[in-house]
C-alpha positions as a Markdown table, in Angstrom:
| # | Residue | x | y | z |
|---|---|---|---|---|
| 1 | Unk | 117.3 | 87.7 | 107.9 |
| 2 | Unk | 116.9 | 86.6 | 104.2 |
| 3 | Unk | 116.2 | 87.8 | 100.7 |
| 4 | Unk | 112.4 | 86.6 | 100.5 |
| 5 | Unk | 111.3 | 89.7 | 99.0 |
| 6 | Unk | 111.6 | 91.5 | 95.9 |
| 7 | Unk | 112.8 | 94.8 | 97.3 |
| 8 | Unk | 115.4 | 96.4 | 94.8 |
| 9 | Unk | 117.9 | 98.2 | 97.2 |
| 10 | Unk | 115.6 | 98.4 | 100.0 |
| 11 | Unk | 116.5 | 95.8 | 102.6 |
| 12 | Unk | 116.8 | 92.1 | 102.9 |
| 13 | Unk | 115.6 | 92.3 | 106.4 |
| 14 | Unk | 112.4 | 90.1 | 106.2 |
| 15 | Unk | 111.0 | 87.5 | 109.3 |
| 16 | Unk | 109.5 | 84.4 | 109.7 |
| 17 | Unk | 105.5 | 85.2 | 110.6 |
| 18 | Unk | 104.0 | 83.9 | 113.6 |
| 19 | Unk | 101.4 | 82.0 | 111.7 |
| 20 | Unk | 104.5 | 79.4 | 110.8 |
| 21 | Unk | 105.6 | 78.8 | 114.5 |
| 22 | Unk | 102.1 | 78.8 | 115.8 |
| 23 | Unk | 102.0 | 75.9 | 113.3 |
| 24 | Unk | 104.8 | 73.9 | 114.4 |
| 25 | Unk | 103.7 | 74.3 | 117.8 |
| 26 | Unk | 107.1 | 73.8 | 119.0 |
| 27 | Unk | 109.6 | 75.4 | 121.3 |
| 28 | Unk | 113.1 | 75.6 | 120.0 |
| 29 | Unk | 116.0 | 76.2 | 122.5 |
| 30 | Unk | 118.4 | 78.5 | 119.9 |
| 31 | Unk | 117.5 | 80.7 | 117.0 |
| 32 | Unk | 120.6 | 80.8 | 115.1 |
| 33 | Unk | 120.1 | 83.3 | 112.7 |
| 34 | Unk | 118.1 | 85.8 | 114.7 |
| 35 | Unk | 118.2 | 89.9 | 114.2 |
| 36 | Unk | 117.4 | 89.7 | 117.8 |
| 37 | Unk | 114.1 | 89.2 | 120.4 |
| 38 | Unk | 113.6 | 92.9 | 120.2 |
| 39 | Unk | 112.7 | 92.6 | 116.3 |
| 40 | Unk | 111.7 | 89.2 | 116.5 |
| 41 | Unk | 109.9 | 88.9 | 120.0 |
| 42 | Unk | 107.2 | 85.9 | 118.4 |
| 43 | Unk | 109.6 | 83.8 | 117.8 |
| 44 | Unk | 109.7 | 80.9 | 120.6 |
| 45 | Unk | 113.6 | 80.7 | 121.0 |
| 46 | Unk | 115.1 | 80.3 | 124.2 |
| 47 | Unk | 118.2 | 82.4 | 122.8 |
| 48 | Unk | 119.2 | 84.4 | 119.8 |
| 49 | Unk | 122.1 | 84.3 | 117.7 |
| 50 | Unk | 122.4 | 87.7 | 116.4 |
| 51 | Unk | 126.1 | 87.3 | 114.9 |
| 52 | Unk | 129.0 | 85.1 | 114.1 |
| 53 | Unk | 126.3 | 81.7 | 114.1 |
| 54 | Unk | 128.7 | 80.1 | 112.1 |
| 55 | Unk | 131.5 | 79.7 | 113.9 |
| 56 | Unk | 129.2 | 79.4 | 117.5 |
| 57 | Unk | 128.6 | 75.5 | 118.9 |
| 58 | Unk | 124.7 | 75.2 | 118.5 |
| 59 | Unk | 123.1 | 73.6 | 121.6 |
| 60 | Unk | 119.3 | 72.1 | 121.4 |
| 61 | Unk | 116.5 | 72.0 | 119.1 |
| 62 | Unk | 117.2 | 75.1 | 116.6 |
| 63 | Unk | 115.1 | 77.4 | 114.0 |
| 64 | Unk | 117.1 | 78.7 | 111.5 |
| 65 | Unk | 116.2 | 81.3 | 108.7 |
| 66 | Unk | 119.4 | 81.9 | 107.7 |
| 67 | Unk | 120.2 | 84.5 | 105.4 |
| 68 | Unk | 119.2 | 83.7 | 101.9 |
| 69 | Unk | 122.1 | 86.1 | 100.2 |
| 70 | Unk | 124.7 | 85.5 | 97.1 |
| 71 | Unk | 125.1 | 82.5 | 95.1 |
| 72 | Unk | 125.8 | 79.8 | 97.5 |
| 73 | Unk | 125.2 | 81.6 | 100.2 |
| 74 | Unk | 122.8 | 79.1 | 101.7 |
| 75 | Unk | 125.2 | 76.1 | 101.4 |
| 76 | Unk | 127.4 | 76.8 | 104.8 |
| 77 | Unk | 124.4 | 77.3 | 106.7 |
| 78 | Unk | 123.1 | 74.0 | 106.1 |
| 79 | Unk | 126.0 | 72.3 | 106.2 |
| 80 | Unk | 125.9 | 73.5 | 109.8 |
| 81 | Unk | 122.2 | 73.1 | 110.5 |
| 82 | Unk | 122.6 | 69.1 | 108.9 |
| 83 | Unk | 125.9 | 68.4 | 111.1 |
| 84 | Unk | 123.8 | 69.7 | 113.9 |
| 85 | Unk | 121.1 | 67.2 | 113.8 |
| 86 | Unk | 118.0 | 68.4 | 115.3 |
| 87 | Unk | 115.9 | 71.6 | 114.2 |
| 88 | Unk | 113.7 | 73.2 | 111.3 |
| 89 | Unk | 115.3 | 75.6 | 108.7 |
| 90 | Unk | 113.1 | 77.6 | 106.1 |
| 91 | Unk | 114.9 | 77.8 | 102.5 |
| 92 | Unk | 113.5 | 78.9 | 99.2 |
| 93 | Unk | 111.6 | 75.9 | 97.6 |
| 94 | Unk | 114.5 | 76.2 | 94.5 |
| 95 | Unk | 114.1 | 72.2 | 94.0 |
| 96 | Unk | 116.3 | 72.6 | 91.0 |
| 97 | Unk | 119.1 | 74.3 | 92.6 |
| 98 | Unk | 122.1 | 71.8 | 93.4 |
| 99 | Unk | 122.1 | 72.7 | 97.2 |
| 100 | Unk | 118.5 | 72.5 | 97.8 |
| 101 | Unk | 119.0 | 68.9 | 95.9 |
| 102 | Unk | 121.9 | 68.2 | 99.0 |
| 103 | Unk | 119.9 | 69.7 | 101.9 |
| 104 | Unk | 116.3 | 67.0 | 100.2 |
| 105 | Unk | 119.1 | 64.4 | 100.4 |
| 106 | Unk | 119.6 | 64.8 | 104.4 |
| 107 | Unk | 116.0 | 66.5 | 105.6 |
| 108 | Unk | 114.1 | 63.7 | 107.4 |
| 109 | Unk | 110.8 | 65.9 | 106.9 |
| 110 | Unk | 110.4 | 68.8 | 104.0 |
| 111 | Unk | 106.8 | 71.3 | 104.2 |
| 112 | Unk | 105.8 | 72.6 | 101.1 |
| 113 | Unk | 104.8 | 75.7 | 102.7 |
| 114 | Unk | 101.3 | 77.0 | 101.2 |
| 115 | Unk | 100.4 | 79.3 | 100.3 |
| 116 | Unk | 103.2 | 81.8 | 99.7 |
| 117 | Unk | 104.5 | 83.3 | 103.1 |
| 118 | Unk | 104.2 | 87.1 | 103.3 |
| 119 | Unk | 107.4 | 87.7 | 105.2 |
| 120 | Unk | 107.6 | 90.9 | 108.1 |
| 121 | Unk | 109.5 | 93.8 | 107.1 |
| 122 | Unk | 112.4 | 95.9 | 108.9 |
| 123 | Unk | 109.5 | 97.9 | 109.8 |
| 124 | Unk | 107.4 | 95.3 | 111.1 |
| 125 | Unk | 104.6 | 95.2 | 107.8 |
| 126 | Unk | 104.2 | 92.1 | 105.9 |
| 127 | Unk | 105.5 | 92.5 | 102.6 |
| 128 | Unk | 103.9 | 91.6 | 99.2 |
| 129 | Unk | 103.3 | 88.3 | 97.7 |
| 130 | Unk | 106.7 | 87.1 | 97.1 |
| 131 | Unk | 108.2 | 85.8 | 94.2 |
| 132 | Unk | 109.5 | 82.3 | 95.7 |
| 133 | Unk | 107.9 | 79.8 | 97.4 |
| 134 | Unk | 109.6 | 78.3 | 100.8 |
| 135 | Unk | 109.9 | 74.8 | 102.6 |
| 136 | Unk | 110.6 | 74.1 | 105.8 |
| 137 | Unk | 113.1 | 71.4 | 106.0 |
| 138 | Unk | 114.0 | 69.2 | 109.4 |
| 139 | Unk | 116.1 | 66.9 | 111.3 |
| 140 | Unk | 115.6 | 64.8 | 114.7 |
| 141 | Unk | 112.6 | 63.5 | 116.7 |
| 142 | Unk | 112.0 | 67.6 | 117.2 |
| 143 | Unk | 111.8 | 68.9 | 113.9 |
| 144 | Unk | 110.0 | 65.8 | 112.5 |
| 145 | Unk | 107.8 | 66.1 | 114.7 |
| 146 | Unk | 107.1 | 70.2 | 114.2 |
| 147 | Unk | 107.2 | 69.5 | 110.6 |
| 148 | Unk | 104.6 | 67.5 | 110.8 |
| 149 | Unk | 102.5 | 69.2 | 113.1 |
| 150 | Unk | 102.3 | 72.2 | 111.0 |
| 151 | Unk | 101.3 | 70.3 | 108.2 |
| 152 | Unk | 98.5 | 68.5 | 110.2 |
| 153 | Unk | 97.3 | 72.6 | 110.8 |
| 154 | Unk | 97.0 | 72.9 | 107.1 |
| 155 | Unk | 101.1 | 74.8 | 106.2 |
| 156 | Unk | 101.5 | 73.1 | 103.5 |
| 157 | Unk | 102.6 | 69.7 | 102.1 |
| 158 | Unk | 104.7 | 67.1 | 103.6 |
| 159 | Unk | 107.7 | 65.3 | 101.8 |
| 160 | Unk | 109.5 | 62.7 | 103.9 |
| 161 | Unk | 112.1 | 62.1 | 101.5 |
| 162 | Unk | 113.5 | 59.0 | 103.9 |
């Protein structure tokens, strides 16, 4: 449910491929940010948060691809994810940005994910070569351990910043 693709007014409706969960090889118990199993049936979620994530109590080990949006859009979302503890979130690799600089400070693992992901569309296409990059970013025994499966399968590169 982010902006990961340069689509002038189109949509900013684009999904995490399977290739990055078949990666991870993990099952998470709650996607928090998801537009729902019907759109997103390959992604290996217990449950499904398709609105008001924010002010829900997460439970378990959790994916979250939250929207990308505004200016500071990300920053409540991984407030949230952090206090939480124990999942993977994907974020644009903006290294120089001052909240991907707080979210480095508390990821136990960070994937470089390469090569570019080509996110899947509203209508269910892989889009274009985007224009960012993305990491995946973790926290707890779960997502460390996801994190660095998928970069033992070849993702990317690992950062374990602590």
């Amino acid at each position: 449910m982010a902006l990961h693709e340069q689509s002038v007014g189109a949509t900013d409706e684009w999904y995490t491929p399977p290739h990055v969960f078949e990666a991870m090889g993990a099952r998470f118990d709650t996607d928090v940010a998801s537009p729902g199993v019907a759109v997103v049936p390959w992604i290996p979620a217990g449950y499904h948060v398709t609105r008001d994530s924010l002010g829900l109590q997460w439970s378990g080990f959790v994916w979250m691809n939250p929207p990308f949006g505004g200016r500071n859009g990300l920053l409540p979302w991984l407030e949230k994810f952090f206090r939480h503890s124990d999942g993977v979130c994907l974020v644009p690799d903006r290294t120089s940005a001052p909240w991907w600089q707080w979210a480095a400070h508390r990821a136990e693992r960070i994937l470089f994910v390469a090569p570019k992901i080509k996110f899947i569309g509203a209508d269910g296409n892989p889009g274009k070569s985007p224009a960012q990059g993305t990491c995946l970013m973790s926290r707890g025994s779960k997502g460390r351990a996801a994190i660095t499966a998928a970069a033992d399968r070849g993702l990317g590169v690992l950062a374990q910043p602590r």
